[in-house]
C-alpha positions as CSV (number, residue, x, y, z in Angstrom):
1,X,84.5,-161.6,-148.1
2,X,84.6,-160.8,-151.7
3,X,85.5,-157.2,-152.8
4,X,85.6,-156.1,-156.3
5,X,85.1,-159.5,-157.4
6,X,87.5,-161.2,-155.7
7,X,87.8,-163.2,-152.6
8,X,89.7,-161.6,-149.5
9,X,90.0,-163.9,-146.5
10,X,89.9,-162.0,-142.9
11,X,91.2,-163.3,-139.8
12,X,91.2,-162.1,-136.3
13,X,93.2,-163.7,-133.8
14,X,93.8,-163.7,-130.2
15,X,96.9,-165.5,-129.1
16,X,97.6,-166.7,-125.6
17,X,98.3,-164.1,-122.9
18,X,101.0,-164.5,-120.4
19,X,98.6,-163.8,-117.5
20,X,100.9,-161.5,-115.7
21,X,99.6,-159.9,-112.7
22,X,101.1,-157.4,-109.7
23,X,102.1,-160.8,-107.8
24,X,104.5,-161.4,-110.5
25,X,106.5,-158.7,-109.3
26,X,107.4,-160.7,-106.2
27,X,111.3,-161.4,-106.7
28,X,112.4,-164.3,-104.5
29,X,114.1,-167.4,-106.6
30,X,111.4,-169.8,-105.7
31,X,108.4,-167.5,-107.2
32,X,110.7,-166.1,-110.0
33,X,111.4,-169.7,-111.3
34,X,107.6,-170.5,-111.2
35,X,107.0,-167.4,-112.9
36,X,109.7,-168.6,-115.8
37,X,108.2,-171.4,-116.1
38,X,105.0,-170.3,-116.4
39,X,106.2,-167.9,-119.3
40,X,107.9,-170.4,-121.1
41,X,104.7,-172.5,-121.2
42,X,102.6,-169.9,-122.6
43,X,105.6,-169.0,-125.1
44,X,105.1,-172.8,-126.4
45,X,101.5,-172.6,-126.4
46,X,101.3,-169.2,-128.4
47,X,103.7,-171.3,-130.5
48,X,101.4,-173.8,-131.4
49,X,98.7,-171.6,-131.9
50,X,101.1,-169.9,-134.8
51,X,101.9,-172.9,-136.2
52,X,97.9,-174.1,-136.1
53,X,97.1,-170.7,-138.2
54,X,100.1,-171.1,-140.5
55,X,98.5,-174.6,-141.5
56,X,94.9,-173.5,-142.1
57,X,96.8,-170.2,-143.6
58,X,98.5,-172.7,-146.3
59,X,95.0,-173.8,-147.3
60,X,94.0,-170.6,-148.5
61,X,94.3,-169.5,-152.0
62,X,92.9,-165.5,-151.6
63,X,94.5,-162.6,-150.3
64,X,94.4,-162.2,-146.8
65,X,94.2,-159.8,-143.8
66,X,95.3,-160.8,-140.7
67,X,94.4,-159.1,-137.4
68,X,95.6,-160.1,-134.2
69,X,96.8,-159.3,-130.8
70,X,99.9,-161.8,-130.5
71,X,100.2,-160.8,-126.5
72,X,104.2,-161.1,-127.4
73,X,106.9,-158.9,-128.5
74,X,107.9,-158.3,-132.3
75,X,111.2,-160.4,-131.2
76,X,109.3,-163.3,-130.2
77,X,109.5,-166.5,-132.2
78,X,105.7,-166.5,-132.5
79,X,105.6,-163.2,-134.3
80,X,108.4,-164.4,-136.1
81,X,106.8,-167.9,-137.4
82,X,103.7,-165.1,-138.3
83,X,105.2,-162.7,-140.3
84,X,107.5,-164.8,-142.1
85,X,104.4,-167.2,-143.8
């Protein structure tokens, strides 16, 4: 997009979600530590996805806006890795 004669990059980004529903509520050992692991899996993937954007993000020589819906906390490493490039 260019505005006032100069280029402004615009991205919008949808990380992974964790996929949560009401059966995740279900507390016995066996379904929690599915549930973990299934967490922790999407925490790496959303990691990934971060450090995919971070790359292309090092390309870019313009200003840039990034939008996006992280589906994490403001704690998590991904939106750490994000806000720190």
């Amino acid at each position: 997009m260019v505005y006032k004669n100069d280029t402004l990059r615009i991205y919008n980004i949808h990380f992974e979600s964790l996929q949560l529903s009401s059966r995740d509520t279900i507390m016995t050992s066996e379904y929690s530590e599915k549930t973990k692991e299934r967490i922790e899996n999407i925490f790496a993937v959303q990691e990934k996805q971060v450090l995919k954007f971070n790359q292309l993000q090092k390309r870019n020589d313009n200003a840039s806006i990034v939008c996006t819906d992280l589906n994490n906390i403001a704690f998590s490493k991904p939106y750490s890795l994000l806000s720190s490039n």
